[in-house]
C-alpha positions in Angstrom: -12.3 7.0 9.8 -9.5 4.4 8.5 -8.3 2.2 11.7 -5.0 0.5 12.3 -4.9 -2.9 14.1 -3.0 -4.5 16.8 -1.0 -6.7 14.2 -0.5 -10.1 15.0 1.6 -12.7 14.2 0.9 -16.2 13.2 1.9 -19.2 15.1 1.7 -21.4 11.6 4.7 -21.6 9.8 2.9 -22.6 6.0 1.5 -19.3 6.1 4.6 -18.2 5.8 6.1 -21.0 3.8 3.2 -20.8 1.1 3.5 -17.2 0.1 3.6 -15.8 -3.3 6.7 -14.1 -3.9 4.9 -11.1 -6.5 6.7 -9.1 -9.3 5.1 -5.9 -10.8 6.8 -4.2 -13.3 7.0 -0.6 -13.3 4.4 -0.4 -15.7 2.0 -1.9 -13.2 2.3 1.6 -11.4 4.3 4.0 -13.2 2.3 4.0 -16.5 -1.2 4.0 -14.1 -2.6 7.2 -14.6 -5.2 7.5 -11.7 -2.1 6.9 -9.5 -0.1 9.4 -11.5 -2.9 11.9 -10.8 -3.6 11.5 -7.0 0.5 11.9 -6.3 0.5 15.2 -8.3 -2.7 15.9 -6.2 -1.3 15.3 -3.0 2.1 16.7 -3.5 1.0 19.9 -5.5 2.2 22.9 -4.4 5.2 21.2 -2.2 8.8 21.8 -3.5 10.9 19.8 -1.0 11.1 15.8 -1.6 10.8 15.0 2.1 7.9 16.5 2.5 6.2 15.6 -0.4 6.9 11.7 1.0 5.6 12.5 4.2 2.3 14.2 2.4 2.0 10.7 0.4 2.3 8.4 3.6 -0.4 10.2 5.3 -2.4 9.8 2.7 -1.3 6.2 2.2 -2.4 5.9 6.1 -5.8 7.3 5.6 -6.7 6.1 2.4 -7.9 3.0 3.6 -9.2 0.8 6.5 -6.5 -1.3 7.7 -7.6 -5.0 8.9 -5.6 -7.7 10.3 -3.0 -8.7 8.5 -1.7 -11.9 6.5 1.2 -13.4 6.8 1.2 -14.4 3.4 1.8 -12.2 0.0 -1.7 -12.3 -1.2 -0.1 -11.6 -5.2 -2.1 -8.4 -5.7 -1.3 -5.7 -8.1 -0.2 -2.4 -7.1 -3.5 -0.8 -9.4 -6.1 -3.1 -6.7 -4.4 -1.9 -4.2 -4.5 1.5 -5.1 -8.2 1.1 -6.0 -9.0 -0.9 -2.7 -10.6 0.8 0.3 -9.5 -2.0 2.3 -5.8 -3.2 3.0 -3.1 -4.7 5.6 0.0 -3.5 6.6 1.9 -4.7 3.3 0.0 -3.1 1.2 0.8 0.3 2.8 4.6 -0.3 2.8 3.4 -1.4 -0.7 1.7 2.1 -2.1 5.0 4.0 -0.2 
């Protein structure tokens, strides 16, 4: 069962300073077709837009075990995140 942490903060400021500010083009999701697939999986058979969103962030939610975070962009794609089993709390807001 996927498990949320107490997120924490951290106290040195060159985690933050040091981060990778990451691009991904849309073809780093939109042309994926694994990722194509499971949103047609998960929203099949729902007609209203809210709740097909709300059917992808629970999945988003239980798709993975969520550790501590880092406070610093860690530069990976949105495809290993999607193929991770493993993420923080960026890379949910990332996959939503």
């Amino acid at each position: 069962v996927p498990q949320i942490y107490d997120f924490v903060e951290s106290r040195n400021p060159s985690d933050y300073l040091n981060s990778n500010i990451v691009h991904w083009d849309d073809a780093d999701w939109k042309n994926y077709q694994p990722l194509i697939n499971k949103v047609n999986e998960i929203t099949s058979g729902i007609n209203n837009d809210f709740e097909k969103a709300k059917a992808i962030a629970n999945w988003v939610r239980n798709s993975k075990l969520y550790g501590e975070p880092s406070p610093a962009n860690e530069g990976k794609s949105v495809i290993e995140i999607f193929n991770s089993n493993t993420g923080v709390c960026m890379d949910a807001a990332i996959l939503t």
